[in-house]
C-alpha positions in Angstrom: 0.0 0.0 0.0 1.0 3.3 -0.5 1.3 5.8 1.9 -0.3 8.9 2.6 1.8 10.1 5.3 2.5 13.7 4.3 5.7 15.9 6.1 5.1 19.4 7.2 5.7 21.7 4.8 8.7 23.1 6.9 10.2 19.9 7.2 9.8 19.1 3.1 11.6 22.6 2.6 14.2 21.8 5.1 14.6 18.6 3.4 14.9 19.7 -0.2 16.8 23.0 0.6 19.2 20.7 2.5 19.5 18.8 -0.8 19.7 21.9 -2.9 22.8 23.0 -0.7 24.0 19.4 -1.1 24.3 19.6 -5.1 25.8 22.5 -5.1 28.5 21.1 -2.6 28.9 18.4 -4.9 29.5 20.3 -8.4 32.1 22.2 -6.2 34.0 19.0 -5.3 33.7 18.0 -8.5 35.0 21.5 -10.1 37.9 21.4 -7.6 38.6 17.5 -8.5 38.6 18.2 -12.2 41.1 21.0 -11.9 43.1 19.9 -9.1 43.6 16.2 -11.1 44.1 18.0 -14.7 46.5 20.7 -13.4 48.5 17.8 -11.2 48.7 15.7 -14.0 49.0 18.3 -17.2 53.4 17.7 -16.7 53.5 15.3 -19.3 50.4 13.2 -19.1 47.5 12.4 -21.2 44.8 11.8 -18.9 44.7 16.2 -18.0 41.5 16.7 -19.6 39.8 18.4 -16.8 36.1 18.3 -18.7 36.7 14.2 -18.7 38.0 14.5 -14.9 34.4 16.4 -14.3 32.6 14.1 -16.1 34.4 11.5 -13.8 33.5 13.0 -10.8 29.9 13.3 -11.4 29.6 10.0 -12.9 30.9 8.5 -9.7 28.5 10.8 -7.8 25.3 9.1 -9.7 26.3 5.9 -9.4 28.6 5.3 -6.6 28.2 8.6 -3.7 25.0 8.2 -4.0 24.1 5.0 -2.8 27.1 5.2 -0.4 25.8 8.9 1.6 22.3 6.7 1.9 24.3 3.8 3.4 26.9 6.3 5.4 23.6 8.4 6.6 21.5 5.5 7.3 24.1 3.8 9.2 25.0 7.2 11.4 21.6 8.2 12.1 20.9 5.9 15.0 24.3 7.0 16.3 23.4 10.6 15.6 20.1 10.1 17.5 21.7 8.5 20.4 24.9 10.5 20.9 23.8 13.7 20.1 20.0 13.5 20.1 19.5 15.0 16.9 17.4 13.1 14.6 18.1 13.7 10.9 14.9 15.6 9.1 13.1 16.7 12.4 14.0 20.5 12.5 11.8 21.4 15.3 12.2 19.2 18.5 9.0 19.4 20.5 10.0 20.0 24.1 6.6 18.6 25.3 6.7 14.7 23.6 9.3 12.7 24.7 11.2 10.6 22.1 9.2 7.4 21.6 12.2 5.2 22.1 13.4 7.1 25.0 16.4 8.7 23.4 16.8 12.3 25.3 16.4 14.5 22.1 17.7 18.0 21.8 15.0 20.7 23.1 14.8 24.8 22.6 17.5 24.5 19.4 15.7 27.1 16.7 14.4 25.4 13.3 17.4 27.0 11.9 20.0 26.0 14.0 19.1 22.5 13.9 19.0 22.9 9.8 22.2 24.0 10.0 23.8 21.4 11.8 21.8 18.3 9.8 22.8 20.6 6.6 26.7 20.3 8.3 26.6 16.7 9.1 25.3 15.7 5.5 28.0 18.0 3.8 30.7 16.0 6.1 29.3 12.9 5.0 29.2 14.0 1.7 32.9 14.8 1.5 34.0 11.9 3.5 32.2 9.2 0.6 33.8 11.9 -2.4 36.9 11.6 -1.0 37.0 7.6 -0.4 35.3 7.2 -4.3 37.8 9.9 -5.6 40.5 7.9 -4.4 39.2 4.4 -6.1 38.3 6.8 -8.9 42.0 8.0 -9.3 43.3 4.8 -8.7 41.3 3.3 -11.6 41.8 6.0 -13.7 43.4 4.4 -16.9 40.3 2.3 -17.5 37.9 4.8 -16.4 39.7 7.8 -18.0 40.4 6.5 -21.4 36.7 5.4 -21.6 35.3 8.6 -21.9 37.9 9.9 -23.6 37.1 7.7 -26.4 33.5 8.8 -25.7 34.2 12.3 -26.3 36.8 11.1 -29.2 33.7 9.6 -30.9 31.2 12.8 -30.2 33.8 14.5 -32.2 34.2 16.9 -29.3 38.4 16.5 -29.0 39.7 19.8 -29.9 36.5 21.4 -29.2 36.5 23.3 -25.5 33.1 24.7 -25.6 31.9 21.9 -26.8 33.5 19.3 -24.2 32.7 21.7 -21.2 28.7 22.2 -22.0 28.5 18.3 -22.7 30.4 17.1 -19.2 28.4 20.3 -17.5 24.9 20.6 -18.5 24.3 17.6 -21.1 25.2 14.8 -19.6 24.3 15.9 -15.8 20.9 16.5 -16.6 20.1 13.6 -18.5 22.0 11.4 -15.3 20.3 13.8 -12.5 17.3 12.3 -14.8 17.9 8.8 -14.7 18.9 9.1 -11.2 15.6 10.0 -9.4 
């Protein structure tokens, strides 16, 4: 059955503006990894093409960082509850309910505040799984490299900078962000 459960609006805005900042944390990583990679390899290399290393990076982000800030933030949250009674999504604590599994929960922290610190806790989660994938990513990059390489080799978009940095930057991202949901 489907259910008809419905969040408060607030909570559904702190939710999807916490997702909103989230994206945007993610292009940045990937921006950074794209030029950090291609200007710390352009001595000599081949694999410096910082649209590819973008493409990379996001790439990873739909089909690996994904799945593993789900697992990282499913895993935590009970922690999260229990440690630091905070539970992930509720932005207003009521100080007159108590927790139903007991757990003492943070009272009198503003909406806000407590969007501020779940918003912190999923952009350090976020980084931590970039960083781990970035690392396998790098570590695989002479497979993973040359194969989009040779994808942009056969779009005819080699030689082409426009071209390469509206396809790995609008094109493909929002027909992935599409397949993704």
């Amino acid at each position: 059955p489907i259910s008809t459960y419905r969040r408060p609006f607030l909570t559904w805005v702190g939710d999807m503006s916490k997702q909103l900042v989230g994206s945007l944390w993610g292009h940045l990583m990937n921006v950074f990894l794209a030029l950090f990679v291609g200007n710390e390899l352009e001595g000599g290399s081949t694999l410096n093409n910082q649209c590819v290393w973008y493409l990379m990076g996001f790439l990873s982000d739909i089909i690996c960082v994904t799945f593993l800030c789900w697992w990282v933030t499913s895993a935590a949250r009970p922690l999260i509850r229990k440690k630091c009674g905070i539970d992930i999504g509720e932005y207003e604590q009521d100080s007159h309910s108590p927790s139903p599994d007991g757990v003492a929960m943070v009272k009198g922290v503003p909406p806000w505040a407590m969007w501020c610190i779940q918003t912190g806790i999923w952009l350090a989660i976020m980084t931590a799984v970039k960083v781990v994938v970035s690392v396998a990513m790098f570590s695989a990059q002479s497979h993973l490299y040359r194969w989009l390489a040779m994808a942009f080799q056969y779009g005819g978009l080699c030689h082409h900078a426009r071209a390469q940095l509206i396809t790995s930057v609008i094109i493909v991202p929002v027909i992935g962000d599409a397949f993704q949901l």
